[in-house]
C-alpha positions in Angstrom: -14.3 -16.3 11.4 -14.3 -12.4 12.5 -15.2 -9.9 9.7 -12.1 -8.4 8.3 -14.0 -5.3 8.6 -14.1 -5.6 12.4 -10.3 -6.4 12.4 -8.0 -3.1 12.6 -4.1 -3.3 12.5 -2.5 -0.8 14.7 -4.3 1.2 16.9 -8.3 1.1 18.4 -9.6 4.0 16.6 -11.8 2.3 14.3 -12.6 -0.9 15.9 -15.3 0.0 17.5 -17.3 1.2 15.2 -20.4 -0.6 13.2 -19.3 0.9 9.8 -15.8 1.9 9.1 -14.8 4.7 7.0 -13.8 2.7 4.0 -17.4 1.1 4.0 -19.2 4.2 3.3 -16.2 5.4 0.9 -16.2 1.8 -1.0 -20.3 1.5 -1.2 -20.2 5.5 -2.3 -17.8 5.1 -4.6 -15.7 8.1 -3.2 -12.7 9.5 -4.6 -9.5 8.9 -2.6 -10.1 12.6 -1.5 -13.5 12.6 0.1 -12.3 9.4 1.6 -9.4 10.8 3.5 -11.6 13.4 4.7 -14.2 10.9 6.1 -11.3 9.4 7.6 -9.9 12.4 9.4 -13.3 13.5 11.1 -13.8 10.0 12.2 -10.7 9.6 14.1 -9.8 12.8 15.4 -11.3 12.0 18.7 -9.9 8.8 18.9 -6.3 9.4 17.4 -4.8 12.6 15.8 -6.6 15.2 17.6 -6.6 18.8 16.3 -3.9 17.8 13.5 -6.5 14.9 11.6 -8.7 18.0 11.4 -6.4 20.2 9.9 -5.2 17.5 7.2 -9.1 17.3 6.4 -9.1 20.9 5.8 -5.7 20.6 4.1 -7.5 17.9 2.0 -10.1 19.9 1.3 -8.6 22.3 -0.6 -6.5 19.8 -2.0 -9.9 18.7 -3.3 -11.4 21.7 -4.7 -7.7 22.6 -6.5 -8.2 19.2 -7.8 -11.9 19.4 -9.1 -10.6 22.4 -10.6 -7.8 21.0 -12.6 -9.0 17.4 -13.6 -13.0 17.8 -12.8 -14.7 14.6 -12.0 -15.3 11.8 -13.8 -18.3 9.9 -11.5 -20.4 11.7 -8.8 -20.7 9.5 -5.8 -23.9 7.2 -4.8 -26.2 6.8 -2.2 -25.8 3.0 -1.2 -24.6 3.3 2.7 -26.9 7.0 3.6 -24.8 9.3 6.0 -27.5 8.8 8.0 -26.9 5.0 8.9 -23.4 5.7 8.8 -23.5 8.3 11.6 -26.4 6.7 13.7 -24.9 2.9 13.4 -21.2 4.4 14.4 -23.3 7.3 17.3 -20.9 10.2 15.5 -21.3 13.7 17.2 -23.4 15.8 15.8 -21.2 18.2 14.4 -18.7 15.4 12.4 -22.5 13.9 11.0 -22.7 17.3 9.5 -19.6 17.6 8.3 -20.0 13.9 6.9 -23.3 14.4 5.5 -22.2 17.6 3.5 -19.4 15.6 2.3 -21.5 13.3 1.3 -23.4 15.8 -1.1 -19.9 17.4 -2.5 -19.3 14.0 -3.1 -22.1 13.6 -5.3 -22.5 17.1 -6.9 -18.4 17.7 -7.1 -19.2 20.9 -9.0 -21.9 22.4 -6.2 -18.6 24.9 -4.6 -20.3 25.8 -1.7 -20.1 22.1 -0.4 -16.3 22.5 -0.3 -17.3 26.1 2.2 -19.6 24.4 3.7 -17.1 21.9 4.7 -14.4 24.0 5.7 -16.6 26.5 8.2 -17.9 23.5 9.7 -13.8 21.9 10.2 -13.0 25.2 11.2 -15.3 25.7 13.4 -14.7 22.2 15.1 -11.4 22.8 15.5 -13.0 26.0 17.7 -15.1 24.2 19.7 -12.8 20.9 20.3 -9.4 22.1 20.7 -9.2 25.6 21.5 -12.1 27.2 24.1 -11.8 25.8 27.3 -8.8 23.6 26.2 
């Protein structure tokens, strides 16, 4: 029987890769908001384009209003590393670093500059991806 992880309903965006999003989320423990994040930098290429990017950033701040209202009750662990993650699924080099600084925010909620961090690096894929040249 095929791993249900290797199964993907609707759409191709995920099947190919060795870890999906919801691993690393699930084995991090991740709040629903770092997840969707994760999600949206792993399928823009794939899927939503310019638009996953800008939820991600949208979900960002979402995030940091969040932290800021309710604060967080767990920081996230290190069972599945960025690392393996992004070399296991061959993630670009700039969504690894957006990943891998997620990953930190992740598990020091209350570190801001994570969050800014985050956003330049969005902001500046969005740059790169979908406007020079494009």
């Amino acid at each position: 029987m095929e791993s249900l992880t290797k199964i993907q309903v609707g759409g191709t965006h995920y099947k190919g890769m060795v870890y999906q999003p919801f691993e690393i989320a699930h084995a991090n423990a991740y709040d629903a908001a770092t997840f969707s994040i994760l999600k949206y930098v792993m399928r823009h290429a794939e899927k939503g384009g310019r638009q996953d990017l800008e939820k991600a950033i949208h979900i960002v701040n979402i995030r940091v209003d969040l932290l800021a209202k309710y604060g967080q009750r767990y920081n996230a662990l290190n069972t599945l590393l960025p690392d393996t993650f992004c070399t296991a699924n061959n993630t670009p080099y700039a969504e690894s670093m957006i990943l891998h600084t997620l990953h930190e925010w992740a598990r020091f909620p209350g570190e801001t500059d994570f969050a800014k961090l985050v956003l330049i690096a969005l902001a500046h894929l969005i740059r790169v991806e979908y406007l020079e040249g494009n």
